[in-house]
Legacy VTK file of the C-alpha trace (Angstrom):
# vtk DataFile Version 3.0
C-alpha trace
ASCII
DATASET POLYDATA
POINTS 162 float
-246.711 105.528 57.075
-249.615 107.556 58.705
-247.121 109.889 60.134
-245.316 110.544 57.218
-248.885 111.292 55.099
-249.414 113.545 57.991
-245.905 115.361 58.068
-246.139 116.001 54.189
-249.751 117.398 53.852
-248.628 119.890 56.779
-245.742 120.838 54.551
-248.300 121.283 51.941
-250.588 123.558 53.536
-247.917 125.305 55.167
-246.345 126.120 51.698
-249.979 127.095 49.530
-250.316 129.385 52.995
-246.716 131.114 52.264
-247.496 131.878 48.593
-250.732 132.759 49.488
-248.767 135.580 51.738
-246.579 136.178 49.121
-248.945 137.042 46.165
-250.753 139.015 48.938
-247.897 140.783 49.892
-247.100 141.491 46.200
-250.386 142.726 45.263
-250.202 145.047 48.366
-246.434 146.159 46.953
-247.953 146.931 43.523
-250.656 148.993 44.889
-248.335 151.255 47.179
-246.156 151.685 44.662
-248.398 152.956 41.720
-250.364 154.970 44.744
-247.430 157.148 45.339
-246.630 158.030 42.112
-247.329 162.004 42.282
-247.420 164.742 39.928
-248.085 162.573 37.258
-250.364 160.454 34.930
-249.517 156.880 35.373
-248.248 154.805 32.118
-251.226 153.457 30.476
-253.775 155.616 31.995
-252.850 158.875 29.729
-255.978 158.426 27.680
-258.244 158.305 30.851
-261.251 160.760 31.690
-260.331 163.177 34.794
-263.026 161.785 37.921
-264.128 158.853 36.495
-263.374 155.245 37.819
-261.795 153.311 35.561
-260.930 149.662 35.114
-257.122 148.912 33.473
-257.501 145.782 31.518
-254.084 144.121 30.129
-254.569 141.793 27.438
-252.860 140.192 24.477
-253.991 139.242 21.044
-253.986 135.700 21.579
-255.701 135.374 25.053
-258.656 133.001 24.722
-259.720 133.988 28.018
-259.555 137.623 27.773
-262.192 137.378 24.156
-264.392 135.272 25.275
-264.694 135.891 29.107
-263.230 139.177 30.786
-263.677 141.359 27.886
-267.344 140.533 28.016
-267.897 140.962 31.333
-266.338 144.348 30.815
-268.697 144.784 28.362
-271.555 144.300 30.632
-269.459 146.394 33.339
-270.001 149.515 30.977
-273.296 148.727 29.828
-274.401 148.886 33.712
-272.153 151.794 34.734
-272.748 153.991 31.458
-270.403 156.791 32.080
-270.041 155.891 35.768
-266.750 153.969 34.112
-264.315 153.790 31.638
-263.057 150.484 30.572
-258.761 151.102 28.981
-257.364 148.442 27.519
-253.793 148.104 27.136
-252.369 145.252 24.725
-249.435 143.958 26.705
-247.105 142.466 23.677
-247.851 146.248 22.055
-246.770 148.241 24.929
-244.661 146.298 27.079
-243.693 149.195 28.719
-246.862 149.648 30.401
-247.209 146.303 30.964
-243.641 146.280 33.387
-244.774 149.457 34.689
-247.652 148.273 36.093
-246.087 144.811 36.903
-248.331 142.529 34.828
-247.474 138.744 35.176
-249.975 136.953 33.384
-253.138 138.089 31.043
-256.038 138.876 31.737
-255.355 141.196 34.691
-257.408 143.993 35.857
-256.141 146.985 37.826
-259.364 149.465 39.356
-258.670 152.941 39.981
-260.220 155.418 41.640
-261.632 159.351 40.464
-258.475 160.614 41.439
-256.789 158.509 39.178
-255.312 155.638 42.275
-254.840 151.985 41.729
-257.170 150.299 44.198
-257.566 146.886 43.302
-255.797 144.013 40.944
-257.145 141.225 39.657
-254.858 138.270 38.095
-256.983 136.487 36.009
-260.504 135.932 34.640
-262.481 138.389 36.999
-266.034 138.762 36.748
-268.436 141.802 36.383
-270.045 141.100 40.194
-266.483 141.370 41.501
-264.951 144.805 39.785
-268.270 146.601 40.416
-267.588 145.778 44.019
-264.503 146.992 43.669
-265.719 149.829 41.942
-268.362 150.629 44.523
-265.866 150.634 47.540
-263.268 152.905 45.763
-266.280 155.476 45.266
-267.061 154.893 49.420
-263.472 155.434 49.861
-263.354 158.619 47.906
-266.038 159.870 49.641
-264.680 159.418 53.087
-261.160 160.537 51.816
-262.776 163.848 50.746
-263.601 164.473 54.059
-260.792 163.412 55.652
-257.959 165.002 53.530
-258.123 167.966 50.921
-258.373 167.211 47.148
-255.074 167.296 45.613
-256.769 167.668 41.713
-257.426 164.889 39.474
-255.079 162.956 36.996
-255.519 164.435 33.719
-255.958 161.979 31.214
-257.337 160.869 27.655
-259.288 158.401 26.456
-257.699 155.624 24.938
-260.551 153.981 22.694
LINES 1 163
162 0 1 2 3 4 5 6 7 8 9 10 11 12 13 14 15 16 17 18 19 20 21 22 23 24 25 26 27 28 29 30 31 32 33 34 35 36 37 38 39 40 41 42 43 44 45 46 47 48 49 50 51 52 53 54 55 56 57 58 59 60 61 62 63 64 65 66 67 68 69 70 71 72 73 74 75 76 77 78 79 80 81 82 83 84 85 86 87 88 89 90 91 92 93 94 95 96 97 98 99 100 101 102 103 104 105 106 107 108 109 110 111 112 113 114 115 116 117 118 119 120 121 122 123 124 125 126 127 128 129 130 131 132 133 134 135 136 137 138 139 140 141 142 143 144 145 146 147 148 149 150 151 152 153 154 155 156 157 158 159 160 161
């Protein structure tokens, strides 16, 4: 019987490990994907200030969640930032579109891109200020060593969505 327990919680950790490597994998695909995209303003992002960070937050009318935690802490993200970021929200049941373009599974999910208008990071789920500004803070250091490393293509030209 010991062996058995033993042989099954193996298989267990060996199969959280391989969708951990999946959904890492994914996340990875998603990024390269909307990184490459050249020449143009990504969906969703049309509305966006030129040079400015932004966070891409998908939500949906009836996500508990996205009321009462993320879009606070998002709150509190721009509060601390000022004009350092720009918050765009995206309903996903209005523009589905966007919300396949992107590849958004589940609500809330946060996408952070860069000055230059590059996904960096995306966050599935309730994700809280501490984290994106990180986030935030390492696509700036990033920008700043990709300035000197490669020329400056231009910015995305956006608008603002609110």
């Amino acid at each position: 019987m010991g062996s058995d327990t033993l042989t099954r919680a193996v298989l267990a950790a060996a199969l959280a490990a391989l969708g951990l490597l999946v959904f890492w994998a994914w996340n990875r695909v998603q990024l390269r994907r909307l990184s490459q995209a050249r020449g143009s303003v990504l969906r969703g992002l049309e509305a966006a200030r030129p040079g400015v960070p932004a966070v891409l937050y998908f939500t949906t009318p009836d996500c508990l969640v996205c009321k009462t935690a993320q879009k606070p802490a998002l709150q509190r993200l721009q509060t601390d930032l000022q004009a350092g970021v720009q918050i765009v929200e995206i309903d996903a049941t209005v523009d589905t579109a966007a919300a396949n373009y992107w590849g958004v599974l589940s609500v809330p999910t946060t996408f952070v891109i860069d000055a230059q208008g590059k996904p960096r990071a995306i966050n599935h789920g309730l994700t809280s200020k501490e984290k994106l500004q990180r986030q935030l803070e390492a696509t700036l250091a990033g920008s700043a060593l990709n300035a000197v490393a490669e020329p400056e293509v231009g910015p995305v030209v956006a608008k603002r969505l609110d």
